[in-house]
VEXDREN-2710 file (C-alpha; in Angstrom, 1 decimal):
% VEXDREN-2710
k/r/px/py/pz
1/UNK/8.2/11.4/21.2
2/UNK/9.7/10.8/24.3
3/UNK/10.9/7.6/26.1
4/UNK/9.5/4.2/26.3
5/UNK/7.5/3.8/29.9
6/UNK/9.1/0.9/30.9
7/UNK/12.7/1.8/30.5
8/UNK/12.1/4.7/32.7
9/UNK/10.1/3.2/35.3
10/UNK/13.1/1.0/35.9
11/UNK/15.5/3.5/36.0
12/UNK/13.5/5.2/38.7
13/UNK/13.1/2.1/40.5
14/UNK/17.3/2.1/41.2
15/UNK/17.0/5.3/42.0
16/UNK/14.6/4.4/44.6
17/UNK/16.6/1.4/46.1
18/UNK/19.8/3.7/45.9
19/UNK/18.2/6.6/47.9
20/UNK/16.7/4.0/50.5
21/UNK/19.7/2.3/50.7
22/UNK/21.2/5.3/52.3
23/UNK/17.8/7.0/53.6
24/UNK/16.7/3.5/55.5
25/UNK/13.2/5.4/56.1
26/UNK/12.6/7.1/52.7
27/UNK/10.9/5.9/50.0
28/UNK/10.2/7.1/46.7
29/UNK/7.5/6.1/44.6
30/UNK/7.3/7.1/41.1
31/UNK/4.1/7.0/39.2
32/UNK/5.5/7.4/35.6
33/UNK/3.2/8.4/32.9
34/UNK/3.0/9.4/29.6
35/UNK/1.1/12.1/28.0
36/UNK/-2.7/11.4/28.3
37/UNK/-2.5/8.0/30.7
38/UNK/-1.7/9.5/34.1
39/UNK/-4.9/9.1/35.7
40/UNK/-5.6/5.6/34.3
41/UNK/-1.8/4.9/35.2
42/UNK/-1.9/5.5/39.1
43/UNK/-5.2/3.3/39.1
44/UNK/-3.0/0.6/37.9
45/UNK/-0.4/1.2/40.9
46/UNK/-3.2/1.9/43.5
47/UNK/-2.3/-1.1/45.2
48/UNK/1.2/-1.0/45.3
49/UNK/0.7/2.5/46.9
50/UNK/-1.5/1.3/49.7
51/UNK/1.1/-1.8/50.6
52/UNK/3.7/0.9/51.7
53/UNK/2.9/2.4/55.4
54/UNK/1.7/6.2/54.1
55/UNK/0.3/4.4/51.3
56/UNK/-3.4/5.2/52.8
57/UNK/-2.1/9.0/53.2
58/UNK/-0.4/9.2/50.0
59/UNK/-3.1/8.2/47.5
60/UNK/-5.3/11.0/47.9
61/UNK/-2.5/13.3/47.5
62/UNK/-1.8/11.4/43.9
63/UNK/-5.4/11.9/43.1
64/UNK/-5.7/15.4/43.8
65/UNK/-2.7/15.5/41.2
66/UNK/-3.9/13.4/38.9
67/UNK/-5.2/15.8/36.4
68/UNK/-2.1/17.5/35.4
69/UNK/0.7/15.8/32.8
70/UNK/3.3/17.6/34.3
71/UNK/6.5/16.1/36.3
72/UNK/6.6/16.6/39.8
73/UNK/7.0/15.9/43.4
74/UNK/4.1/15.9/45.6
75/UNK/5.3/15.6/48.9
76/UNK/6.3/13.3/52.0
77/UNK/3.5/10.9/53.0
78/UNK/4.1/9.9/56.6
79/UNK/3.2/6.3/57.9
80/UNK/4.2/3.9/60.9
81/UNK/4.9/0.6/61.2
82/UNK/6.3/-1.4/65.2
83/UNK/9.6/-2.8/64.1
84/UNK/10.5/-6.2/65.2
85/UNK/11.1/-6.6/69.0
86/UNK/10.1/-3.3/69.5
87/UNK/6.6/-1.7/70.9
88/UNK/7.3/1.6/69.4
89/UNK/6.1/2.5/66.0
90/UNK/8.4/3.9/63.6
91/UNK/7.9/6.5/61.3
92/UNK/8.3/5.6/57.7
93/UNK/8.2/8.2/54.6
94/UNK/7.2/7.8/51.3
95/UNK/8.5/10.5/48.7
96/UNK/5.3/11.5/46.1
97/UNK/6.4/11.8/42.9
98/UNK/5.0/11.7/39.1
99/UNK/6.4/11.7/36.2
100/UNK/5.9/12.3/32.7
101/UNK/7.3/9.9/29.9
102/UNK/7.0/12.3/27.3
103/UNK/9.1/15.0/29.1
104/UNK/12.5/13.5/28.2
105/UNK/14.2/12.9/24.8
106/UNK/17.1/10.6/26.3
107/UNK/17.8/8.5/29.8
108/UNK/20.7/10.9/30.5
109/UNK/18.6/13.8/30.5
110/UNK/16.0/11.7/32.6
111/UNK/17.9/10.4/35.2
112/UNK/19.7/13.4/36.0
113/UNK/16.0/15.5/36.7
114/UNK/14.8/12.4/38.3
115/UNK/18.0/12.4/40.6
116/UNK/17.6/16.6/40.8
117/UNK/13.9/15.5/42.0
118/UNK/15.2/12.9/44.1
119/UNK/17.0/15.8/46.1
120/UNK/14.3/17.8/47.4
121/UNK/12.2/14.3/48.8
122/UNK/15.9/14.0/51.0
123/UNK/16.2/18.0/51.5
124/UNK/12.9/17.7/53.1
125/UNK/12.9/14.9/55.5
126/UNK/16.2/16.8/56.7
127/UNK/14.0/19.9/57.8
128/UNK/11.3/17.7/58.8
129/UNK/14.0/16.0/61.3
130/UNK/15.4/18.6/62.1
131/UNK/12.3/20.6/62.9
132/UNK/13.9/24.0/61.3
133/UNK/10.7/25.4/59.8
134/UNK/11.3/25.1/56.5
135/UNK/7.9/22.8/55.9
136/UNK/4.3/22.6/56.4
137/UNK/3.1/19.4/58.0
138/UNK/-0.9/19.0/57.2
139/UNK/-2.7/15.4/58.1
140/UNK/0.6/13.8/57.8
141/UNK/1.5/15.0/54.7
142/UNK/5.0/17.0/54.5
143/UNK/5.0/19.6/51.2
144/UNK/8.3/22.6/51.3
145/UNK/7.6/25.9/53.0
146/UNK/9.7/28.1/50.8
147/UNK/10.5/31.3/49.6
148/UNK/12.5/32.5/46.5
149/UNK/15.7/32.4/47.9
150/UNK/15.1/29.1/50.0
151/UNK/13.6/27.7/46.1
152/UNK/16.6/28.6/44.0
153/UNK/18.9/27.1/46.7
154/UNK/17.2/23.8/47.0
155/UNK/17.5/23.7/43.1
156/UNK/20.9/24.6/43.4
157/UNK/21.8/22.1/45.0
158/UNK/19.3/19.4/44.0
159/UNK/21.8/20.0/40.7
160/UNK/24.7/19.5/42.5
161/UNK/23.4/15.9/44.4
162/UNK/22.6/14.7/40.8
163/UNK/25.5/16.2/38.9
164/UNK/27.9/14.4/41.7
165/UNK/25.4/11.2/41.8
166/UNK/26.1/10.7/37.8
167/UNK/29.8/11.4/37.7
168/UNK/30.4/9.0/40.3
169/UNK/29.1/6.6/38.6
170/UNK/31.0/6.2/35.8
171/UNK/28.8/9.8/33.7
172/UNK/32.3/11.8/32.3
173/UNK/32.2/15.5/33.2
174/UNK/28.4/15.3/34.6
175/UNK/29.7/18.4/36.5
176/UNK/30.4/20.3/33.3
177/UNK/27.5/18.9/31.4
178/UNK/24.9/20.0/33.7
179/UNK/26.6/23.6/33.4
180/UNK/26.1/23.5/30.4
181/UNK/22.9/23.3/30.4
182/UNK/21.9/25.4/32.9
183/UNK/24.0/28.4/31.4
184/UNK/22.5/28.0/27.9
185/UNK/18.9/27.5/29.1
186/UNK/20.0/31.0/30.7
187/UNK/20.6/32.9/27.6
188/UNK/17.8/31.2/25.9
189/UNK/13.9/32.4/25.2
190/UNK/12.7/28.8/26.8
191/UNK/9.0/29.1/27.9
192/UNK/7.8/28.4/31.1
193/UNK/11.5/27.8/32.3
194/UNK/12.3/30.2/35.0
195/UNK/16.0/30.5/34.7
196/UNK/17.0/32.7/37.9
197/UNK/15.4/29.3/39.5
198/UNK/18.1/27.2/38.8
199/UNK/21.4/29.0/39.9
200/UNK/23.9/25.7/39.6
201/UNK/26.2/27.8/37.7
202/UNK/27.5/30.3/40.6
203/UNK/28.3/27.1/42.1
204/UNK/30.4/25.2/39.8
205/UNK/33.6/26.3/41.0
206/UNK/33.2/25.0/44.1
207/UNK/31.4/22.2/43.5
208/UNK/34.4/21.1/41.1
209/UNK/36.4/21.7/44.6
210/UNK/34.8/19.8/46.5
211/UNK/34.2/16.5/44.2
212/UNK/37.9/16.8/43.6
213/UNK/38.6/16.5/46.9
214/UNK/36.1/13.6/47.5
215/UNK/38.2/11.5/44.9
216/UNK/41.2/12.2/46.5
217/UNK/40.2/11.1/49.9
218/UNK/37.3/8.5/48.8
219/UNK/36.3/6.5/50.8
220/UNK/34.8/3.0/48.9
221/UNK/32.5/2.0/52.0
222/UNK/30.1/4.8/51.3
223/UNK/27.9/4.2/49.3
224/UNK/27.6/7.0/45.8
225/UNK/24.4/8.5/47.1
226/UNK/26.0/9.0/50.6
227/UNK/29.0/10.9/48.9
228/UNK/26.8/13.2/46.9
229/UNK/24.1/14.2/49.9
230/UNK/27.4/15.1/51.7
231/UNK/28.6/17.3/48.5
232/UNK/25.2/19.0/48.3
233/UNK/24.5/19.8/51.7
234/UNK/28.3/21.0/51.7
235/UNK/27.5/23.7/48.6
236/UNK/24.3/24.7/50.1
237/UNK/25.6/25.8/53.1
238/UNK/28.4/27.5/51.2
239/UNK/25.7/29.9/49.8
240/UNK/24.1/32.9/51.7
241/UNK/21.1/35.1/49.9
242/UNK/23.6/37.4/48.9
243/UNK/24.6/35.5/45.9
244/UNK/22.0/34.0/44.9
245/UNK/20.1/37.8/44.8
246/UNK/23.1/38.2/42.8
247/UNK/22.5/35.5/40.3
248/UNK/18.9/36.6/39.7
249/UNK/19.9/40.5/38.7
250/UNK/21.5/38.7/35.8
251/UNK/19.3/36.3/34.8
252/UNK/16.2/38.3/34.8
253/UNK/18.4/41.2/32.7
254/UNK/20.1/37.7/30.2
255/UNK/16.2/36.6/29.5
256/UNK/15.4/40.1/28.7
257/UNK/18.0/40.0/25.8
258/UNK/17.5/36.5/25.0
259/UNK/13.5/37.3/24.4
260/UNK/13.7/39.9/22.0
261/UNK/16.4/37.2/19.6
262/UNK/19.3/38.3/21.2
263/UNK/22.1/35.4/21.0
264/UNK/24.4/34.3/24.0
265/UNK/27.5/35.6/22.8
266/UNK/25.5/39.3/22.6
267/UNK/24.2/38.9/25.6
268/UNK/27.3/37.7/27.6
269/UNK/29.5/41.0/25.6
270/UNK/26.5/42.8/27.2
271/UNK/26.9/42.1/30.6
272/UNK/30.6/41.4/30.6
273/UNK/31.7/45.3/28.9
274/UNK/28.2/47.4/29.9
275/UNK/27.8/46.4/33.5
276/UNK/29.7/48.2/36.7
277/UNK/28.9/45.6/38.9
278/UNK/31.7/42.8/39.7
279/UNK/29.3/39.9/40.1
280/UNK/26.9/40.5/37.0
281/UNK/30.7/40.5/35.2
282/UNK/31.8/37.3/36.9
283/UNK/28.8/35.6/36.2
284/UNK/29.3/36.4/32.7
285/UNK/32.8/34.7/33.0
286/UNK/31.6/31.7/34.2
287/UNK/28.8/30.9/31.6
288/UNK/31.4/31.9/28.6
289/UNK/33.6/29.2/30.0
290/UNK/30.7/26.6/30.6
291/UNK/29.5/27.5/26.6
292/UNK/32.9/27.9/25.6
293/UNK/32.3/31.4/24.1
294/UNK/34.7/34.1/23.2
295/UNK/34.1/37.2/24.1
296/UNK/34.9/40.5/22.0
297/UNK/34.9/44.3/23.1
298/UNK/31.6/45.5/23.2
299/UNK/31.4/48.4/19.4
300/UNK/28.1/50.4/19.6
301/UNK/24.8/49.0/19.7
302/UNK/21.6/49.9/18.5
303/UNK/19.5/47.6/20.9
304/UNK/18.3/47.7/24.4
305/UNK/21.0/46.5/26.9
306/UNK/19.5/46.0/29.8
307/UNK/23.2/45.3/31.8
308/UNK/24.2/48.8/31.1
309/UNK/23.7/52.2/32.5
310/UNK/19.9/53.1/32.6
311/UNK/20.8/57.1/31.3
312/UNK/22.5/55.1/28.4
313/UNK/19.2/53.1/27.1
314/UNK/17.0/56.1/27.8
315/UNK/19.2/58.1/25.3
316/UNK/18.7/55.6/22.9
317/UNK/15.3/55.6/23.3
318/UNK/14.7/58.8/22.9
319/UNK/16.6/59.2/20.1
320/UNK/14.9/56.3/18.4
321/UNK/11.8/57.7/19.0
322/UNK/12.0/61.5/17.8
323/UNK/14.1/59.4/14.8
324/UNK/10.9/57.4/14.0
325/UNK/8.6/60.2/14.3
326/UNK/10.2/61.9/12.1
327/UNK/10.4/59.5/9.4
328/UNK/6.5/59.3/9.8
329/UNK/6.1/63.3/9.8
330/UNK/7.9/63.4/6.6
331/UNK/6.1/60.9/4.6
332/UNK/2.7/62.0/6.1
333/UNK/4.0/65.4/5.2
334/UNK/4.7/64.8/1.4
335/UNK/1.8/62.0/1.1
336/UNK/-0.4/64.8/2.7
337/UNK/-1.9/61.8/4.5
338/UNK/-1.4/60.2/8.0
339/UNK/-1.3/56.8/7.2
340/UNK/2.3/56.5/7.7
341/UNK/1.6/57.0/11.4
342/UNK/-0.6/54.4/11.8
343/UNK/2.0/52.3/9.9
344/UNK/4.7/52.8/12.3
345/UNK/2.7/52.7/15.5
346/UNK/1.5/49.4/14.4
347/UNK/5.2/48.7/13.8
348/UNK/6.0/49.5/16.9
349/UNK/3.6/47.5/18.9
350/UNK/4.9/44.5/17.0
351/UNK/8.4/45.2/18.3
352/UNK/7.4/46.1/21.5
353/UNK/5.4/42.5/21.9
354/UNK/8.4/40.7/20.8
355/UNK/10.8/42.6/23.8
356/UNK/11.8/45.7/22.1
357/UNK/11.0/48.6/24.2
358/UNK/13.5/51.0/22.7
359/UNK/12.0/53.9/20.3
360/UNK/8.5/52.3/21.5
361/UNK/6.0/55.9/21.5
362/UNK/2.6/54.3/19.8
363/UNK/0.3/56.5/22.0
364/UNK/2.0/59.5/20.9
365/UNK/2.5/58.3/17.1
366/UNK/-1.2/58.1/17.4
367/UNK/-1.6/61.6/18.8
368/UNK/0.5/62.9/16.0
369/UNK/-2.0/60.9/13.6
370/UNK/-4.8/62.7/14.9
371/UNK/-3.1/66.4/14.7
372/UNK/-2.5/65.5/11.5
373/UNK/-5.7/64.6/9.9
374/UNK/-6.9/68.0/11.8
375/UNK/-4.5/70.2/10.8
376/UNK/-4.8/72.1/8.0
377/UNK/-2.0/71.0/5.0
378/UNK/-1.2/74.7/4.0
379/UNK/-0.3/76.2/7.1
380/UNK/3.3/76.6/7.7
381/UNK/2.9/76.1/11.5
382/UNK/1.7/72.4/10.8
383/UNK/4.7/70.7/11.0
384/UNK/5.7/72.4/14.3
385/UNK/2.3/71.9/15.7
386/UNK/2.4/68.1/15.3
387/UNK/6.0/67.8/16.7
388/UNK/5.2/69.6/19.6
389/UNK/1.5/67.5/20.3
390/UNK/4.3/64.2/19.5
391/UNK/7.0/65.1/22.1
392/UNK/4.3/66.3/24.9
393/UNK/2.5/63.1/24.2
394/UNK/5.9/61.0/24.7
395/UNK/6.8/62.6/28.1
396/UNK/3.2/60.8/29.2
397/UNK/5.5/57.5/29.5
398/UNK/8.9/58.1/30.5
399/UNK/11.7/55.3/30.1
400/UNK/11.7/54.0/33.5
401/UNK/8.2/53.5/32.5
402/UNK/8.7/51.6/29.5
403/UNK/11.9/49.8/30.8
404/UNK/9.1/48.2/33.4
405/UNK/6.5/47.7/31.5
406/UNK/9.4/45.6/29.2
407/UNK/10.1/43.5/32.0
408/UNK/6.4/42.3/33.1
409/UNK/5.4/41.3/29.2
410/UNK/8.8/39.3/28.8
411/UNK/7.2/37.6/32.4
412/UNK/4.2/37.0/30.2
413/UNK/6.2/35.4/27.1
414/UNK/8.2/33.0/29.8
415/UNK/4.8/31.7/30.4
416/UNK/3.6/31.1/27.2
417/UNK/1.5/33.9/26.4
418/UNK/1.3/36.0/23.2
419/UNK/1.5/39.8/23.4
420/UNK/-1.4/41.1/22.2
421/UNK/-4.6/43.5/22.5
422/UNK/-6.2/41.2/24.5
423/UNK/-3.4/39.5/26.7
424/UNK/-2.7/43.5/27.6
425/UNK/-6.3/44.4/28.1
426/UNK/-6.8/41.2/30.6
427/UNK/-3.4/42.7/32.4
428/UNK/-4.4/46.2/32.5
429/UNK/-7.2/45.1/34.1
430/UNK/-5.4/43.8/37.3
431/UNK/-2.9/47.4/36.8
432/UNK/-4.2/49.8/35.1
433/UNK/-0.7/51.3/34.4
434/UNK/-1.0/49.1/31.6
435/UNK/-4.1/50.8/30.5
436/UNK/-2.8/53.0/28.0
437/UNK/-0.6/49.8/26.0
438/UNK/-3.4/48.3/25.6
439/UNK/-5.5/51.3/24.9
440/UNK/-3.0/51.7/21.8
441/UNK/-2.3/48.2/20.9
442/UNK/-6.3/48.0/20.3
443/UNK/-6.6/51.8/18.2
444/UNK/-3.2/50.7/16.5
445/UNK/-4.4/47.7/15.4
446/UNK/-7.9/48.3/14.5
447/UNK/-6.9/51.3/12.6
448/UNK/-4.0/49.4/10.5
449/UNK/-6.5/46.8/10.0
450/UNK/-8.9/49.1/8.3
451/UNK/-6.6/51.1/6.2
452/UNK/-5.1/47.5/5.0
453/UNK/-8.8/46.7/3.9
454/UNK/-9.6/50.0/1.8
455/UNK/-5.9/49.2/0.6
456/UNK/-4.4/53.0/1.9
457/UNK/-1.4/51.6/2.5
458/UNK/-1.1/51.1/-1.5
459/UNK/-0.1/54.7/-2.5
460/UNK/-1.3/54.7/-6.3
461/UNK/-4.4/57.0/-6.9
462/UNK/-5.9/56.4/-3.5
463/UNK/-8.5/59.0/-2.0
464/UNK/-7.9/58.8/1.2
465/UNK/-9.7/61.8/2.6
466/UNK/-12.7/59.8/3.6
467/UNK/-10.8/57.7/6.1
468/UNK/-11.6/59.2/9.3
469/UNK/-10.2/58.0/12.6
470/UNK/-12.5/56.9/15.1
471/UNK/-12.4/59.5/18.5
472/UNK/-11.2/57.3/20.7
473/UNK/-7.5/58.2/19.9
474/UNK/-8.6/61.7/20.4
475/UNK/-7.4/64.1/23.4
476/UNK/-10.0/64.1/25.8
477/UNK/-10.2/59.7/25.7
478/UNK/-6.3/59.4/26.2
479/UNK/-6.3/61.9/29.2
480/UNK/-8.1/59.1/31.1
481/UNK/-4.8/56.9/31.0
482/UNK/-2.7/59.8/32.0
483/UNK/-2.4/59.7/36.2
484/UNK/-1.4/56.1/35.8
485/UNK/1.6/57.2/34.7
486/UNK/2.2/60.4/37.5
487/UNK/2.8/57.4/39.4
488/UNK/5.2/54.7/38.0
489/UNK/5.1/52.4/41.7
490/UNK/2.1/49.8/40.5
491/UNK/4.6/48.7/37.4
492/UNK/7.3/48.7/40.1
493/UNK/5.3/46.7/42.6
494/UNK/3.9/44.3/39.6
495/UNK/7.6/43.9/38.8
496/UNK/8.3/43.1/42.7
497/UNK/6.4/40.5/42.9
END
């Protein structure tokens, strides 16, 4: 549903008189929106736009922007205007901002992004006057300059100034709340939220410090907003790269787990009893406390743990796999037919496109199909000649392989996507590492597809020995796919960037 336009528009025009009150030359305007209106919305508050000194350099910039629905800050517009008995023009700054109505459930939730959003207009105009590089100034229009550690500290402590900003004024344990949120938004499978983004939580602690200090020393002639810049530029310069580097090792290994249904309390044992490294550990601490979780020992687990020892996940892999192929042999070997390997590699692409990499060896299922429809049923050596075309086959993509390969399709869930033949086949086309997923996504799938039709998969009386597979999942096809994977860097590099 969201919340009603006008309620919001005037809670983000005390923000705006609160931040100027304290920012004498900062404005922010707030074209707020809902759904499908945004366009005919900023027509409306064309003229208000222009009465403001950038308001001529600003308006194009809200055009441009016009076609999206989502929240957002454009920006600093700069204008100048002679103050009163004085010949020199002043520059005056007006903060870009748009914002969606439909985006928030409650006025809490509102006001503490719009405040979080409020933040970077005031980070920037501190660079900008401070001329530290840290912006791009193009036809007097200031937009950030930043890279992914400069990012996640500017959110950081954007979530600080309005954590601070709401407690003071009168919002119980903002602090915690906001926490809260952050560290459960971590462990969740939240699309197009970027959690290692938002790294409030490694900050808490001394955030908590710091406002506690503030209250004992207040001081009632600054004003709330003037408190909380000073608490936010404070944390931020607490912070080197180091930690926050630190904070996205976990987060990127937590949304892993949380993407293939793994709840927080798994995840958080994960990390806290699997991982060597102090700070992945610590992090885990904190976000127990900020969920109020319990943790318990860490018993043996069946799934891929991503916070634990690389040697100990390829293990489990392997094992998984030679386990499932096995299964598959033995019912293709008493059925006398190989539709139990289709079965299973169609299984496994399904687990595999909802974050499961462990026991994932399709293309070599596959190979295994083919052996076996060419083998010949009587000979004693049949068995021993599909295992051995199976385990060659799943050398072909080796767990650092698949551990990658993991880590870029969970990317691709975070965004919305679906994993499927042709979200792989568009990838693959940009790295053809990916190549042979897609390759056996597509045979998989086409293959289960058909046997479901002629209804093989029903075992009463069916003939199935004139169901032939189609070449493609033959030797000489798959070898195409194979130097991709004598050279494991593109996934890495995909993964870098």
């Amino acid at each position: 549903m969201g919340l009603e336009r006008t309620a919001l528009e005037h809670a983000c025009n005390v923000i705006r008189r609160q931040i100027q009150d304290e920012v004498k030359d900062l404005t922010l305007f707030f074209v707020v929106h809902d759904d499908r209106d945004r366009s005919e919305t900023l027509g409306r508050e064309e003229q208000l736009i222009l009465d403001h000194p950038a308001g001529e350099i600003a308006f194009p910039i809200f055009q441009k922007h016009k076609q999206s629905n989502r929240t957002e800050f454009l920006g600093l517009a700069i204008g100048h205007q002679k103050k009163k008995l004085s010949l020199k023009k002043h520059p005056f700054f007006l903060g870009l901002y748009f914002v969606n109505a439909s985006d928030y459930e409650t006025m809490e939730e509102a006001r503490e992004h719009i405040y979080h959003l409020a933040w970077h207009a005031i980070e920037l105009l501190d660079h900008y006057k401070a001329e530290n590089k840290s912006y791009e100034l193009t036809d007097s229009i200031i937009t950030p300059l930043r890279n992914p550690v400069s990012l996640s500290k500017s959110n950081m402590a954007a979530d600080v100034f309005a954590a601070v900003t709401l407690q003071l004024q009168g919002n119980n344990d903002m602090i915690g709340s906001l926490a809260y949120k952050r560290a459960h938004s971590t462990l969740s499978p939240t699309p197009y939220y970027k959690a290692e983004q938002y790294p409030y939580i490694i900050a808490i602690e001394t955030t908590q410090q710091i406002f506690d200090e503030l209250k004992e020393n207040f001081n009632a002639k600054i004003r709330v907003s003037g408190h909380a810049i000073k608490v936010a530029r404070e944390v931020y310069e607490t912070y080197n790269d180091q930690p926050i580097k630190q904070w996205w090792s976990f987060c990127i290994r937590a949304q892993e787990m949380a993407w293939m249904g793994r709840n927080p309390k798994e995840i958080l044992t994960a990390a806290l009893y699997a991982s060597e490294d102090p700070y992945t550990r610590s992090i885990a601490y904190l976000i127990a406390e900020a969920l109020n979780i319990d943790l318990q020992t860490l018993s043996a687990v069946s799934f891929y743990n991503p916070f634990t020892d690389q040697e100990a996940n390829e293990r489990l892999h392997n094992k998984t796999c030679e386990e499932s192929f096995q299964a598959a042999l033995s019912q293709a070997m008493t059925t006398n037919s190989y539709y139990a390997f289709i079965q299973e590699a169609h299984a496994q692409n399904r687990k595999l496109a909802e974050g499961y990499p462990i026991g994932w060896c399709a293309h070599a299922i596959l190979k295994a199909a083919a052996a076996h429809k060419n083998a010949d049923p009587e000979s004693p050596e049949t068995r021993d000649l599909i295992t051995k075309i199976f385990q060659e086959a799943q050398k072909e993509i080796p767990w650092k392989i698949m551990k990658q390969v993991n880590r870029q399709l969970m990317k691709k869930r975070r965004q919305g996507y679906q994993i499927n033949t042709e979200k792989l086949e568009q990838m693959s086309s940009k790295f053809s590492s990916l190549s042979i997923f897609a390759h056996t996504f597509k045979t998989a799938t086409r293959l289960y597809k058909r046997a479901e039709k002629k209804g093989l998969f029903d075992r009463s009386g069916i003939d199935i020995s004139d169901f032939t597979l189609p070449g493609d999942i033959e030797k000489d096809d798959m070898t195409r796919y194979g130097a991709a994977f004598r050279n494991p860097d593109e996934i890495q590099k995909t993964e870098d960037a």
